[in-house]
C-alpha positions as CSV (number, residue, x, y, z in Angstrom):
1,X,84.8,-114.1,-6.6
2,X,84.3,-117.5,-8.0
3,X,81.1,-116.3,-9.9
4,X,83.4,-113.7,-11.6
5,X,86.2,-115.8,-13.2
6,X,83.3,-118.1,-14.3
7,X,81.6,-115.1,-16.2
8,X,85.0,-114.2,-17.6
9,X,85.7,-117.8,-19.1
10,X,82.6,-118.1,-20.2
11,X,82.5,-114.4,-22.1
12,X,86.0,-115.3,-23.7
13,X,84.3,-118.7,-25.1
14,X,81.4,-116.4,-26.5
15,X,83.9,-114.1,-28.3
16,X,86.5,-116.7,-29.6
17,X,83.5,-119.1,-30.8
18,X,82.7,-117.0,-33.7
19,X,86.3,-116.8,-35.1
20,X,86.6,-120.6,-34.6
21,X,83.3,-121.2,-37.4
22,X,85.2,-118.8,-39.4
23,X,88.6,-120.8,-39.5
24,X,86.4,-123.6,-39.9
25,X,84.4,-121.9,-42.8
26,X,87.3,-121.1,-44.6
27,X,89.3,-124.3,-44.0
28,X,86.2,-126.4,-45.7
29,X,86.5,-123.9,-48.8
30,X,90.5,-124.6,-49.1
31,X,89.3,-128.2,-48.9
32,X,87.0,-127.7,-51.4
33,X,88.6,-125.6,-54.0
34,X,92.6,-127.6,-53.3
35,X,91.2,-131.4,-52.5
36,X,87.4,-132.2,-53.5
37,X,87.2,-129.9,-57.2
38,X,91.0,-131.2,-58.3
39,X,89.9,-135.1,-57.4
40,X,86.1,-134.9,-59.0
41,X,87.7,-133.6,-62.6
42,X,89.3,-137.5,-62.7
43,X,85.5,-138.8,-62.0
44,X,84.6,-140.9,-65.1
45,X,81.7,-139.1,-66.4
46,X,83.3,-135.8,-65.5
47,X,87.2,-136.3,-67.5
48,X,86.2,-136.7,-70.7
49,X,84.0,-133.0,-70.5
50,X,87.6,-131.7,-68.5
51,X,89.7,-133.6,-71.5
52,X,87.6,-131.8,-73.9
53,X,87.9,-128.4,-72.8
54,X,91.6,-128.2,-72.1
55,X,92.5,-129.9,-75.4
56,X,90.0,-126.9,-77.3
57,X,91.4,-124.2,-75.0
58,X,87.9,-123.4,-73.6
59,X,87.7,-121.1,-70.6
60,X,86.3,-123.0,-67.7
61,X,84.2,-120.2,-65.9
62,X,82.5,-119.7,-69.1
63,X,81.1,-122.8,-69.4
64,X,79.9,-122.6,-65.7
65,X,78.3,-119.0,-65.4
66,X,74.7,-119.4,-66.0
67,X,72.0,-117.0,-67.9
68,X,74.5,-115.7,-70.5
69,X,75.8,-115.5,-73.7
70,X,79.3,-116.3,-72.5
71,X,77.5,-119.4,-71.1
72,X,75.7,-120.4,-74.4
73,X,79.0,-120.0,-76.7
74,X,81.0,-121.9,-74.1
75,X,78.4,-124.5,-73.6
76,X,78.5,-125.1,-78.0
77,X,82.2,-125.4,-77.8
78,X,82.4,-128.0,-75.5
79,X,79.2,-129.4,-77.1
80,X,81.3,-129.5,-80.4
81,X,84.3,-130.3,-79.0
82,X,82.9,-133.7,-77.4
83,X,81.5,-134.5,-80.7
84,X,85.0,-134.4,-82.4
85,X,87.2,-136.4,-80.5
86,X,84.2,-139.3,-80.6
């Protein structure tokens, strides 16, 4: 009997382990996306780039995609817009 209720604790540690990375995994993207990205656009190298693109209206997932032409055109408007506020 004693074996039993160990192999039943045991199995329900095994099934809710699983679910417990997951909440955990999607915790440390809210962090990410809410806490970490917000506080890195005040980062000195980093604000005059964000300064630059909200003042020119530039679409930020633009200028992040890679290997496109959306890409290229976002990446000369934030090139040009740098080069006019200095």
């Amino acid at each position: 009997m004693d074996i039993e209720n160990k192999m039943k604790t045991s199995d329900a540690g095994i099934q809710l382990r699983p679910w417990l990375k997951l909440g955990m995994g999607l915790g440390l993207i809210w962090i990410m996306a809410y806490v970490v990205l917000p506080w890195g656009q005040t980062l000195p190298h980093i604000q005059p780039v964000m300064s630059a693109m909200e003042k020119a209206d530039i679409n930020a997932a633009d200028y992040w995609y890679t290997q496109s032409e959306e890409t290229a055109r976002a990446q000369m408007f934030v090139r040009n817009a740098i080069r006019r506020k200095q």
